[in-house]
VOZASE-570683 format. One record per residue (C-alpha): residue number from 0; z, y, x; residue in three letters. Coordinates in nm, 3 decimals, m for minus. Layout:
N
<node num="NUM" pz="Z" py="Y" px="X" residuo="ALA"/>
...
//
This chain:
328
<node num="0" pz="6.676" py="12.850" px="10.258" residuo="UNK"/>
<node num="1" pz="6.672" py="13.039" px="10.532" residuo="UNK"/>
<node num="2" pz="6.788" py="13.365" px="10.692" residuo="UNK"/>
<node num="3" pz="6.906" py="13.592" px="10.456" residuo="UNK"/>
<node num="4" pz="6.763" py="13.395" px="10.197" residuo="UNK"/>
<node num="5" pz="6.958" py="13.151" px="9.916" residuo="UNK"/>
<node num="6" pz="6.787" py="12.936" px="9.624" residuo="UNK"/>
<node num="7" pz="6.788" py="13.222" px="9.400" residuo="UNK"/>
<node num="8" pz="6.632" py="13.459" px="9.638" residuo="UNK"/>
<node num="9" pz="6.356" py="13.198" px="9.671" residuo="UNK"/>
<node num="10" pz="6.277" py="13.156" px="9.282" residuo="UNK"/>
<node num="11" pz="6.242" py="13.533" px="9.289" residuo="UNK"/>
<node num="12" pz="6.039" py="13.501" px="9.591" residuo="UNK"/>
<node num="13" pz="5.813" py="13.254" px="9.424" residuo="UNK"/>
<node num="14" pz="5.802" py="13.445" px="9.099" residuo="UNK"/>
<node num="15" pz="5.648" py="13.763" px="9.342" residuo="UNK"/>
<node num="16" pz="5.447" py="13.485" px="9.456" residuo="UNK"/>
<node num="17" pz="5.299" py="13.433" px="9.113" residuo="UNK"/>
<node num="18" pz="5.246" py="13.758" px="8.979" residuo="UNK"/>
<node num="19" pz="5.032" py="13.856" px="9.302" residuo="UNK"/>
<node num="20" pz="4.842" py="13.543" px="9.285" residuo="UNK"/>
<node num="21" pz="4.732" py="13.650" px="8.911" residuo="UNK"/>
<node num="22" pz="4.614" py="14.027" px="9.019" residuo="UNK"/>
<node num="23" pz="4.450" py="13.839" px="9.318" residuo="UNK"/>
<node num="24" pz="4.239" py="13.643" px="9.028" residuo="UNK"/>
<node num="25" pz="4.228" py="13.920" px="8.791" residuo="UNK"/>
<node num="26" pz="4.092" py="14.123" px="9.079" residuo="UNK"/>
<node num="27" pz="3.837" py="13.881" px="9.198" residuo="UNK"/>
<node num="28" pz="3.751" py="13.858" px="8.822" residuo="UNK"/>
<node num="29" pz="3.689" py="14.263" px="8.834" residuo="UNK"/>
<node num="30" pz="3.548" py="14.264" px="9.165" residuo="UNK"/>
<node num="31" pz="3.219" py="14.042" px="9.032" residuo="UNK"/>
<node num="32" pz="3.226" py="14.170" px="8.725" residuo="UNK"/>
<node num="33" pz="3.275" py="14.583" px="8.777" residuo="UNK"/>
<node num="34" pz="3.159" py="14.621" px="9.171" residuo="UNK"/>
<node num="35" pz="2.809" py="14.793" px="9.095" residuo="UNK"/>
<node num="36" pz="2.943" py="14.980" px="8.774" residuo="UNK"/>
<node num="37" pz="3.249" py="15.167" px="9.012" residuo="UNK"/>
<node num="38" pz="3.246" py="15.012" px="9.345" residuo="UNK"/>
<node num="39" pz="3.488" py="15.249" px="9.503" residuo="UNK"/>
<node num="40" pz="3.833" py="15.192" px="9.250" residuo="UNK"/>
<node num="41" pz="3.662" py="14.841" px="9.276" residuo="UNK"/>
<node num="42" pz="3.724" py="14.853" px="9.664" residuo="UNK"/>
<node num="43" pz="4.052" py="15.059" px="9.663" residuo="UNK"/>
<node num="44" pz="4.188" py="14.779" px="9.379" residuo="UNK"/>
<node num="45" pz="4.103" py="14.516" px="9.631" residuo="UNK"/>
<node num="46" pz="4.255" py="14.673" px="9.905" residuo="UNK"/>
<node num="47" pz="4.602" py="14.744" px="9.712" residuo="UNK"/>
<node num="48" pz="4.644" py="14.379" px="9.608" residuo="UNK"/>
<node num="49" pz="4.552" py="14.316" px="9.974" residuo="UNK"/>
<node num="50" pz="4.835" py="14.554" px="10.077" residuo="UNK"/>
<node num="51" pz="5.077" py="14.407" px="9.852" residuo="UNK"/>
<node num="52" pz="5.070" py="14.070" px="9.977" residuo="UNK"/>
<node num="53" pz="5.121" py="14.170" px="10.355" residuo="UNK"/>
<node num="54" pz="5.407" py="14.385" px="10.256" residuo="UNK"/>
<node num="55" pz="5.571" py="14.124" px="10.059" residuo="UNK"/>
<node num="56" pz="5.503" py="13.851" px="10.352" residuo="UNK"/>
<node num="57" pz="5.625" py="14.096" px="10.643" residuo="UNK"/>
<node num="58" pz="5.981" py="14.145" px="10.404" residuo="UNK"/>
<node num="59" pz="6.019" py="13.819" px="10.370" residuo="UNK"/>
<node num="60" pz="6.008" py="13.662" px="10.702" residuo="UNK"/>
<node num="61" pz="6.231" py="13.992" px="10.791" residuo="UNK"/>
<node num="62" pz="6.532" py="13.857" px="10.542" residuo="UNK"/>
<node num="63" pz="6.410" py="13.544" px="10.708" residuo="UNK"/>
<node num="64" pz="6.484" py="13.617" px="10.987" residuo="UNK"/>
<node num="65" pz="6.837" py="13.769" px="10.933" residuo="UNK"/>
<node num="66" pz="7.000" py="14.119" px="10.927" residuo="UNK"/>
<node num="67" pz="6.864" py="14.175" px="11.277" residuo="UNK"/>
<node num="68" pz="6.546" py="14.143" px="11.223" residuo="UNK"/>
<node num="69" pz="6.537" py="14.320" px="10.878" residuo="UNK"/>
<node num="70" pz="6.731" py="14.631" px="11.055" residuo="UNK"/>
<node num="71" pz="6.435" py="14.658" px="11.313" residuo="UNK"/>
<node num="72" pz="6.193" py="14.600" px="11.073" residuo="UNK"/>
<node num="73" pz="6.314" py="14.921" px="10.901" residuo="UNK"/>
<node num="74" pz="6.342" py="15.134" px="11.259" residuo="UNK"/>
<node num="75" pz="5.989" py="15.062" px="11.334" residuo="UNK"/>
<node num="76" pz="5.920" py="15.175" px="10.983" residuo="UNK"/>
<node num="77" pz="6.124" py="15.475" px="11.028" residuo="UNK"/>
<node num="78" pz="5.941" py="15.544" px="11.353" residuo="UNK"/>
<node num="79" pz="5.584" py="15.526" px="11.207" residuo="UNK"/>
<node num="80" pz="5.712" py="15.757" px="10.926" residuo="UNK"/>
<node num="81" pz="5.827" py="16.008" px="11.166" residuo="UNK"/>
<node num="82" pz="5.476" py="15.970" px="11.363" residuo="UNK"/>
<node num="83" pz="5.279" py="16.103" px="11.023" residuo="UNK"/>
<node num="84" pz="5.536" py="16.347" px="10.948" residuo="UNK"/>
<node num="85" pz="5.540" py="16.517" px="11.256" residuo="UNK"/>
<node num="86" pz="5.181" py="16.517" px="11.296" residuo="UNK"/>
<node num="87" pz="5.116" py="16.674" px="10.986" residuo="UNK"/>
<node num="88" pz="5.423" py="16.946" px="11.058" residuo="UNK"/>
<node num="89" pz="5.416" py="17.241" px="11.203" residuo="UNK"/>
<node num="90" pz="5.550" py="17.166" px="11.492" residuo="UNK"/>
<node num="91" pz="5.465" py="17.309" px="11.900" residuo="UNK"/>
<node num="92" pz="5.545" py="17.233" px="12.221" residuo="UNK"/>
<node num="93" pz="5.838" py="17.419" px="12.163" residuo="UNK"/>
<node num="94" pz="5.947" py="17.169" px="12.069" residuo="UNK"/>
<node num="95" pz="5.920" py="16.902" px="12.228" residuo="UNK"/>
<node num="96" pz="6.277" py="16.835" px="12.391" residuo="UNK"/>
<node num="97" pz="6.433" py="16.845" px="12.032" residuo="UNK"/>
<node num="98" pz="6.129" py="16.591" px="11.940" residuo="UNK"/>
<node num="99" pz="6.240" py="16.350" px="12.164" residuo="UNK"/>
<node num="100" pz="6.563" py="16.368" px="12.023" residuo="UNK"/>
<node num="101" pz="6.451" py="16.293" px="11.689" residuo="UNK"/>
<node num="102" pz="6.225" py="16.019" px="11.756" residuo="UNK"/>
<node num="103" pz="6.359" py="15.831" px="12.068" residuo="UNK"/>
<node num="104" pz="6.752" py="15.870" px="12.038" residuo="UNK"/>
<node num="105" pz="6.888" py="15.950" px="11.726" residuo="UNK"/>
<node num="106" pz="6.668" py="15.696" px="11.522" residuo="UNK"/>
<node num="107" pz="6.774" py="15.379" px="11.728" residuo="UNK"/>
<node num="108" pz="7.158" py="15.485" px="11.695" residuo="UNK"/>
<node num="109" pz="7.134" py="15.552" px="11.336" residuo="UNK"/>
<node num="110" pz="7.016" py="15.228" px="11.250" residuo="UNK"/>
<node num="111" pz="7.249" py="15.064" px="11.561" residuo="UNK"/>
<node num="112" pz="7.558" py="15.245" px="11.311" residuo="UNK"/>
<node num="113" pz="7.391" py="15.060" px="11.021" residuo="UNK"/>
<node num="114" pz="7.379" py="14.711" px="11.208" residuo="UNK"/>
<node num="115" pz="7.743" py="14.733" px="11.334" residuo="UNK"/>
<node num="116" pz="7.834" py="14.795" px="10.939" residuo="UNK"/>
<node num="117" pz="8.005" py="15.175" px="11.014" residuo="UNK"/>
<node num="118" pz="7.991" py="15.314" px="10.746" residuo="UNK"/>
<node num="119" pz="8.189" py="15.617" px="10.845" residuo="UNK"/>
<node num="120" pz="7.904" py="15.707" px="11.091" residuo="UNK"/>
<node num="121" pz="7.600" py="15.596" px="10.968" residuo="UNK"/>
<node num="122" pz="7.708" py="15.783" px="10.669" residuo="UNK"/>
<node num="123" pz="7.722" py="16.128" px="10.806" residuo="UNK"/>
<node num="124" pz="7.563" py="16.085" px="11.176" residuo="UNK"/>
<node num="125" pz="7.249" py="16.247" px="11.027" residuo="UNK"/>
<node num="126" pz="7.339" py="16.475" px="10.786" residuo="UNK"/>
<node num="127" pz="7.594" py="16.676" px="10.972" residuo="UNK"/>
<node num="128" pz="7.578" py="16.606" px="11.396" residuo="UNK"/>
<node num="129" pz="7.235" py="16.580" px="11.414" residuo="UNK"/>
<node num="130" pz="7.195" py="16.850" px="11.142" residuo="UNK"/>
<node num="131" pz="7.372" py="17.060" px="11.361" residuo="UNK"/>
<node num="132" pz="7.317" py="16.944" px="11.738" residuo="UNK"/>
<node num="133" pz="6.909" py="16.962" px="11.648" residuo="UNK"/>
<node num="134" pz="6.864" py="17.392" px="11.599" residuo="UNK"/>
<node num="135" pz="7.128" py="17.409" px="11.851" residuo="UNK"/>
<node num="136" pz="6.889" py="17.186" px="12.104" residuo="UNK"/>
<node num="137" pz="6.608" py="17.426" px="11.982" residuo="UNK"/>
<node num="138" pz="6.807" py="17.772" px="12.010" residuo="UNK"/>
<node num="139" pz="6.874" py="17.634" px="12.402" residuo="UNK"/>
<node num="140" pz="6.480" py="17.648" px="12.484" residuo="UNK"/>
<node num="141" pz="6.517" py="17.976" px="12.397" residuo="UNK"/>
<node num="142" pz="6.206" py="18.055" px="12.139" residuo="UNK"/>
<node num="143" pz="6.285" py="18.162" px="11.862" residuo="UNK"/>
<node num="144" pz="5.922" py="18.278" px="11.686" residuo="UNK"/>
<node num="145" pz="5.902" py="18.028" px="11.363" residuo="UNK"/>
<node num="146" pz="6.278" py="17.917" px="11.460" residuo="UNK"/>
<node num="147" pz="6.356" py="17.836" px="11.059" residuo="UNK"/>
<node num="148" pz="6.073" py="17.692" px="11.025" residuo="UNK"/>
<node num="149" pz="6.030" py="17.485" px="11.283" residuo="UNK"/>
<node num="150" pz="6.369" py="17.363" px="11.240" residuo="UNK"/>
<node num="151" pz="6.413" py="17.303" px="10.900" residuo="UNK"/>
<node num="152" pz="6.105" py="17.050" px="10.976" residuo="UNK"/>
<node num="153" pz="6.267" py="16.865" px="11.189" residuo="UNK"/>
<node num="154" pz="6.575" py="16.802" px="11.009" residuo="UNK"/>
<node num="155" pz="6.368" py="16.720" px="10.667" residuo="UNK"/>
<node num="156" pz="6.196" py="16.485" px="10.882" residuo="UNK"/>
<node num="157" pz="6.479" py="16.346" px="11.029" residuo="UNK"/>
<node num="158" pz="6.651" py="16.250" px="10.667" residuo="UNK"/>
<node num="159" pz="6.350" py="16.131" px="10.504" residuo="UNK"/>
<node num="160" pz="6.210" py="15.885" px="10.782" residuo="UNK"/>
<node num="161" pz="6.546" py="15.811" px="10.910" residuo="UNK"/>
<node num="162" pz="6.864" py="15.867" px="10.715" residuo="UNK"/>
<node num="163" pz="6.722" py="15.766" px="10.351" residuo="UNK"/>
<node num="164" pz="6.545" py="15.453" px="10.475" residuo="UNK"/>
<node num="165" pz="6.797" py="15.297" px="10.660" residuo="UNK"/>
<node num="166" pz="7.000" py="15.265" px="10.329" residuo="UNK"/>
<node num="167" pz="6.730" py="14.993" px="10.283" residuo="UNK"/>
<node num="168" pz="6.870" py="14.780" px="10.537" residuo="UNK"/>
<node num="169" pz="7.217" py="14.914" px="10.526" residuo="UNK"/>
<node num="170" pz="7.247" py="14.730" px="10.166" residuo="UNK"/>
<node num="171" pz="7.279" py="14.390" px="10.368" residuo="UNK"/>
<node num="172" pz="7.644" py="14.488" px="10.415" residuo="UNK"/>
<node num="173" pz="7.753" py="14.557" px="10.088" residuo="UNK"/>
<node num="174" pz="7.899" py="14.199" px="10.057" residuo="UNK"/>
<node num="175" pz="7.926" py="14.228" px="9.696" residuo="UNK"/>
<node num="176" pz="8.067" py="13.862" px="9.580" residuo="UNK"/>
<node num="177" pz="8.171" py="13.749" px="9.259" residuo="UNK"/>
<node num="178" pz="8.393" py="13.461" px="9.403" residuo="UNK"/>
<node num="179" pz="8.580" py="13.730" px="9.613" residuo="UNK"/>
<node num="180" pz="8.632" py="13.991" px="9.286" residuo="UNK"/>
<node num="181" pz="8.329" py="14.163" px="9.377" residuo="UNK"/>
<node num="182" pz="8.484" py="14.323" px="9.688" residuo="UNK"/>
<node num="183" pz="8.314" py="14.504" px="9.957" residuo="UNK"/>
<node num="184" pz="8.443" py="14.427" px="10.286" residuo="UNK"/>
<node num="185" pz="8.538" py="14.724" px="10.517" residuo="UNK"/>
<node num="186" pz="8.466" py="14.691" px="10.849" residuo="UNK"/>
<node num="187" pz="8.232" py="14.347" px="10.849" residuo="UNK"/>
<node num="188" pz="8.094" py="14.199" px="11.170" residuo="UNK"/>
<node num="189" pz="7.788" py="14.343" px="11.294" residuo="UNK"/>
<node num="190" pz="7.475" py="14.177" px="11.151" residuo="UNK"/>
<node num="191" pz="7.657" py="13.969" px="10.902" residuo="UNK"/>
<node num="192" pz="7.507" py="14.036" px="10.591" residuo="UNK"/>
<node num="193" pz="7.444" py="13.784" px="10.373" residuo="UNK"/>
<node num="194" pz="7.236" py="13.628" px="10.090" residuo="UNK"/>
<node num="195" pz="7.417" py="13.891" px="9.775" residuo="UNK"/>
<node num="196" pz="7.321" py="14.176" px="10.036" residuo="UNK"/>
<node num="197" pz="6.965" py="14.062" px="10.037" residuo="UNK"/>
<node num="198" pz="6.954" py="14.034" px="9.665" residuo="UNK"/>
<node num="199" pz="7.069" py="14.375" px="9.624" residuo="UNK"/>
<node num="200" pz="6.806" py="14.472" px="9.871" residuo="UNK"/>
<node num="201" pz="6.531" py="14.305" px="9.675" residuo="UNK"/>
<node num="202" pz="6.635" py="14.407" px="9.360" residuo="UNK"/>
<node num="203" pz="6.654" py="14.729" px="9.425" residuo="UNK"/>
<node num="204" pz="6.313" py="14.696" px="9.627" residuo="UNK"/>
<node num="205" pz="6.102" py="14.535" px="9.334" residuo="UNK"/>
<node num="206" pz="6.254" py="14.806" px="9.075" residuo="UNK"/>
<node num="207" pz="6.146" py="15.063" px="9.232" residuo="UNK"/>
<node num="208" pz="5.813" py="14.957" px="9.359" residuo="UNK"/>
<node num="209" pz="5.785" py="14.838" px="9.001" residuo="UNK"/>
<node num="210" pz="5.793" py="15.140" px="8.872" residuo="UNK"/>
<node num="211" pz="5.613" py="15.275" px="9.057" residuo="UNK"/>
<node num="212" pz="5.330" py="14.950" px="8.934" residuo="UNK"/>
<node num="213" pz="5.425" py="15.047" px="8.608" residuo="UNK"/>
<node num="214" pz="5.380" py="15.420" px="8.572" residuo="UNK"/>
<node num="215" pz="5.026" py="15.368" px="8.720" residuo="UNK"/>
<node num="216" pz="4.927" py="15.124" px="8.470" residuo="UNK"/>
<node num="217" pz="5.105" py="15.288" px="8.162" residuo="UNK"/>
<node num="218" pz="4.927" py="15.638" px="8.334" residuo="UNK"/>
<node num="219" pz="4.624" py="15.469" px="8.299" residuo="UNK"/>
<node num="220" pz="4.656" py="15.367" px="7.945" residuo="UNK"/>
<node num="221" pz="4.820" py="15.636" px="7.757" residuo="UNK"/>
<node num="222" pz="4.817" py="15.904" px="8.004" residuo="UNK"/>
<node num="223" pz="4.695" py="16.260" px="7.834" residuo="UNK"/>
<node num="224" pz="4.979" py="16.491" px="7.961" residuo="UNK"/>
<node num="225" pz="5.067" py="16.561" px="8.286" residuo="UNK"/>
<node num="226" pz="5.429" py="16.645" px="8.480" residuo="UNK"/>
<node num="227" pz="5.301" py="16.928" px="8.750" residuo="UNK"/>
<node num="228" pz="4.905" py="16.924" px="8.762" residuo="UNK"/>
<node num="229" pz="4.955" py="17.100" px="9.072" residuo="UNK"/>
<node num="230" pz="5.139" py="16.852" px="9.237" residuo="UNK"/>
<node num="231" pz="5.085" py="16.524" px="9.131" residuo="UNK"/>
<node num="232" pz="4.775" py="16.565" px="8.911" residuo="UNK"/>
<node num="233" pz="4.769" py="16.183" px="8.824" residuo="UNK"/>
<node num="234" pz="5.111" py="16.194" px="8.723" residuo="UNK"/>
<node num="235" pz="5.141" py="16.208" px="8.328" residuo="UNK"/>
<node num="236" pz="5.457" py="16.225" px="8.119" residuo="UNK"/>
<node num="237" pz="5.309" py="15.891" px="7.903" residuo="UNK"/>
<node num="238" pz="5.307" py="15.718" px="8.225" residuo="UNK"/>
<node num="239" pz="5.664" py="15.858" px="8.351" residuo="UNK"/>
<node num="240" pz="5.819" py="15.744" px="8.047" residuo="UNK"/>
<node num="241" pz="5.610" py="15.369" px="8.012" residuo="UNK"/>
<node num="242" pz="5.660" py="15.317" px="8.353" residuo="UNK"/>
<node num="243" pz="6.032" py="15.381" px="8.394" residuo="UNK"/>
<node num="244" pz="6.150" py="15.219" px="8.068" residuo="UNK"/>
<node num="245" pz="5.972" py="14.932" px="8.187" residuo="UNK"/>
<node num="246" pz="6.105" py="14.921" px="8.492" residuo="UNK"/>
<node num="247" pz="6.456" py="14.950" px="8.334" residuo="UNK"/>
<node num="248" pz="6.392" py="14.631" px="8.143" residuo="UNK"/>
<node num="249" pz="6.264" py="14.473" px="8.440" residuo="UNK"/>
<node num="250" pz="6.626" py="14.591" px="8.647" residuo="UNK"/>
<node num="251" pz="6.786" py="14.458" px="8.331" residuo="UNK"/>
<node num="252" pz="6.608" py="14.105" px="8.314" residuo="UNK"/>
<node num="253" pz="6.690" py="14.083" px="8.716" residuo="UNK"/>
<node num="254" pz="7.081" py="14.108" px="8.655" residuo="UNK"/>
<node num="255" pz="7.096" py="13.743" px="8.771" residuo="UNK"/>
<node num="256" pz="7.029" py="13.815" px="9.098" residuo="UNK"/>
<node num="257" pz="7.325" py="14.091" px="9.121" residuo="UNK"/>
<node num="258" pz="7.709" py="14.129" px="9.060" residuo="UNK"/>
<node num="259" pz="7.622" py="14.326" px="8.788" residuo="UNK"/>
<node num="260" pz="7.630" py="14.289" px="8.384" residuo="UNK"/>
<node num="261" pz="7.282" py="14.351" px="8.229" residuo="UNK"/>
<node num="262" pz="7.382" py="14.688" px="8.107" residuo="UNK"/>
<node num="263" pz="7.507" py="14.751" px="8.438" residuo="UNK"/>
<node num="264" pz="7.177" py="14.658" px="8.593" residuo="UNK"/>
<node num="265" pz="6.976" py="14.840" px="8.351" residuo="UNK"/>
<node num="266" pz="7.181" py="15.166" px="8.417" residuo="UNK"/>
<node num="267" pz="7.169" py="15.127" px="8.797" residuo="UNK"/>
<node num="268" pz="6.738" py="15.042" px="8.736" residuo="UNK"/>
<node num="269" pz="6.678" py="15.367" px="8.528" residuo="UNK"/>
<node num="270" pz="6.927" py="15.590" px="8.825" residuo="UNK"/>
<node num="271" pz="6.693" py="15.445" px="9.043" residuo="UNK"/>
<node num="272" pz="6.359" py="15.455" px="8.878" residuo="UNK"/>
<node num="273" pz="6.453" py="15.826" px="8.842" residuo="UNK"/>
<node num="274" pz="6.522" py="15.901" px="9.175" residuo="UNK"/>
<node num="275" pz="6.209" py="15.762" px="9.291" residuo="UNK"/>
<node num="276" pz="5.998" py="15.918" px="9.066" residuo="UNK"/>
<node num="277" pz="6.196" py="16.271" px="9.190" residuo="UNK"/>
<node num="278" pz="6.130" py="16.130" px="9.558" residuo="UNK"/>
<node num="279" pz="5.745" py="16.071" px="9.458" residuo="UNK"/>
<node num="280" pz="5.711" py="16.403" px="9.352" residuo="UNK"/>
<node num="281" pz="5.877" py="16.584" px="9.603" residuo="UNK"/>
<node num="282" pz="5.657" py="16.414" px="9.848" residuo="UNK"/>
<node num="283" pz="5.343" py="16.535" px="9.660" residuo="UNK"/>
<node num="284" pz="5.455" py="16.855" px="9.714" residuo="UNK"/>
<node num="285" pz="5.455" py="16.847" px="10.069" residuo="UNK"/>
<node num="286" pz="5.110" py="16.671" px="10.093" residuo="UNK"/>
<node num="287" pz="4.981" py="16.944" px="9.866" residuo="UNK"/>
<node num="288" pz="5.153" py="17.228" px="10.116" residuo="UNK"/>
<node num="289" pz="5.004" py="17.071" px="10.446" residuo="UNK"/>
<node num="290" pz="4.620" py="17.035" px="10.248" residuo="UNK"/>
<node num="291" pz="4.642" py="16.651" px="10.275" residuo="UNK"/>
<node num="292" pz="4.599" py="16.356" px="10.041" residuo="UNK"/>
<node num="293" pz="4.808" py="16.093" px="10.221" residuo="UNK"/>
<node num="294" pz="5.057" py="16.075" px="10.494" residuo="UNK"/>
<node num="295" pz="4.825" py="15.876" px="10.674" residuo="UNK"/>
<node num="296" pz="4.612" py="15.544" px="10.668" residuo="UNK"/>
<node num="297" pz="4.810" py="15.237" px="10.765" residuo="UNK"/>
<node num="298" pz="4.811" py="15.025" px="10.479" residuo="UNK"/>
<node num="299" pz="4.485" py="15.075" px="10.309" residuo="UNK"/>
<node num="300" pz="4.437" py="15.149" px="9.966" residuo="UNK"/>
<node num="301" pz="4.822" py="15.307" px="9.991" residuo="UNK"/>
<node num="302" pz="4.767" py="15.553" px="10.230" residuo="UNK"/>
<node num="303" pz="5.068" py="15.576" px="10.491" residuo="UNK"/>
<node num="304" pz="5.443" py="15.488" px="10.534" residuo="UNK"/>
<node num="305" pz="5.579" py="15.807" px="10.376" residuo="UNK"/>
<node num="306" pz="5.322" py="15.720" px="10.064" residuo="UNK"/>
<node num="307" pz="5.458" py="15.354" px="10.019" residuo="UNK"/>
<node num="308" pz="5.800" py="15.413" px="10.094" residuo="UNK"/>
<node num="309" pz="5.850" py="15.815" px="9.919" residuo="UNK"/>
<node num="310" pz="6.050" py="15.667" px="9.590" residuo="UNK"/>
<node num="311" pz="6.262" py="15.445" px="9.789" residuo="UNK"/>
<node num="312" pz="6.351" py="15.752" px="10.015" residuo="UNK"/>
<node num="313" pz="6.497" py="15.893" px="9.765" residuo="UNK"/>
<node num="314" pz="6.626" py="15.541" px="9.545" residuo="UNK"/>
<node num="315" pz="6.806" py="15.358" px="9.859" residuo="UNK"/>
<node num="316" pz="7.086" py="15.592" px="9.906" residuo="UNK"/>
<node num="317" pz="7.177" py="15.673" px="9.547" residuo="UNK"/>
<node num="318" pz="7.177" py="15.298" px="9.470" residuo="UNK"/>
<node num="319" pz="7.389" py="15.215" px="9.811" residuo="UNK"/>
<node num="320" pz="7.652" py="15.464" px="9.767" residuo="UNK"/>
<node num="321" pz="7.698" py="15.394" px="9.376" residuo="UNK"/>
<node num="322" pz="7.737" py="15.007" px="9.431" residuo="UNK"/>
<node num="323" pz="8.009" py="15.101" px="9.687" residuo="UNK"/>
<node num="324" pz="8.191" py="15.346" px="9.525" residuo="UNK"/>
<node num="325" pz="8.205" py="15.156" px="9.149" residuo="UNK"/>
<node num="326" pz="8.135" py="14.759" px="9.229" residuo="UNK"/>
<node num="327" pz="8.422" py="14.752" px="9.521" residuo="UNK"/>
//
């Protein structure tokens, strides 16, 4: 193989393969069969599948491509992120010098920390010098009408777009071998992950996103009560439970492609599926506040960045930090 990519990584690629070639047929199948009777899920159906297949070709030829690559893959996602949060924030001109900051210079150090594998910065770059140099930019213009609020944005902004997503990329340098006891090198060469980083990365990538698949579906089904009508209205307990236990089993049967025992990659699946359904909701919730239905409109029948990537904002770091702190 290629890239980041070994022989395992490419019967798991090939297995992804599969499965979207069968909803590709099954949703041809619906498309002739069900287009007159509800033309519009018809439509948005067609559009998801079509969505699916461009995301999984784009992370491919990133891991392809090497750690470089996938790092600036994830920036650029980062940076369209930030463009629908910030246009859907209530932000002013006041702001605009502390803007800059947050889009054009603390972004491409962030994930420059991640690429040279320092962990001791990339760590807490965001959450405590840019945390604190950001109001402190702001408190210089001297406005201070909407000061909290207008702050507190930015920051949120900043750790959602920036500092949970490049844990995505960041798992490339957990090094996790079993012919080396499982040990995670300190201190590795910049842009040196390899093949076991990229497994991680998928695995933790397709439970998730799985999940998400999977609480749809069992939503669909079974669905009668729902979590908070207010927020997520097509969220349903039936569905939460379905779709997480199934994406638990799914972690589990993926152990081969980790360090980890089956039990081990069952537990780490369920943290995760958890977390993103926590990040899913908490992302409804700010849709809901700002009067808006998706982020934006990017990746059709998704809706934008935030909406694709709003349970691994919240999955990636949870899952980085506990493989480093209990597989080292």
């Amino acid at each position: 193989m290629v890239g980041l990519l070994d022989e395992r990584a490419g019967w798991l690629l090939l297995g992804i393969a599969g499965v979207l070639v069968i909803a590709s047929g099954v949703t041809w199948v619906l498309h002739h069969r069900m287009r007159e009777r509800n033309p519009e899920l018809i439509t948005n159906l067609v559009q998801r599948v079509a969505a699916w297949w461009v995301m999984a070709v784009l992370l491919t030829a990133a891991l392809a491509g090497g750690e470089t690559v996938t790092v600036l893959l994830f920036l650029v996602l980062s940076w369209l992120a930030l463009r629908e949060f910030i246009t859907i924030s209530p932000t002013t001109r006041r702001d605009h010098k502390a803007l800059i900051w947050l889009v054009f210079i603390i972004p491409p150090l962030q994930y420059w920390f991640v690429w040279e594998h320092w962990y001791g910065m990339f760590a807490v770059f965001i959450p405590v010098y840019a945390f604190l140099f950001l109001p402190a930019r702001n408190a210089i213009a001297g406005d201070s009408r909407d000061f909290l609020q207008r702050s507190a944005t930015i920051q949120w902004a900043l750790m959602v777009c920036v500092y949970t997503i490049s844990h995505i990329p960041a798992i490339l340098q957990l090094p996790v071998s079993m012919a080396q006891g499982r040990e995670i090198a300190e201190g590795s060469a910049p842009g040196s992950g390899g093949a076991e980083g990229a497994l991680l990365m998928l695995f933790l990538v397709l439970v998730v996103q799985g999940s998400d698949v999977f609480q749809y579906i069992w939503g669909k089904l079974l669905g009668r009560h729902r979590i908070a009508p207010t927020v997520s209205p097509n969220k349903t307990w039936e569905g939460f439970i379905g779709g997480v236990l199934t994406a638990t089993a799914l972690g589990a049967g993926l152990w081969w492609i980790t360090p980890f025992a089956p039990w081990q990659a069952a537990g780490l699946a369920l943290i995760c599926c958890l977390m993103g359904v926590a990040g899913g909701l908490v992302m409804s919730a700010i849709k809901r506040d700002r009067g808006i239905k998706d982020f934006g409109a990017i990746i059709p029948g998704h809706g934008g960045i935030m909406d694709r990537l709003d349970s691994l904002c919240f999955a990636a770091p949870v899952f980085f930090h506990l493989v480093r702190f209990f597989f080292a």
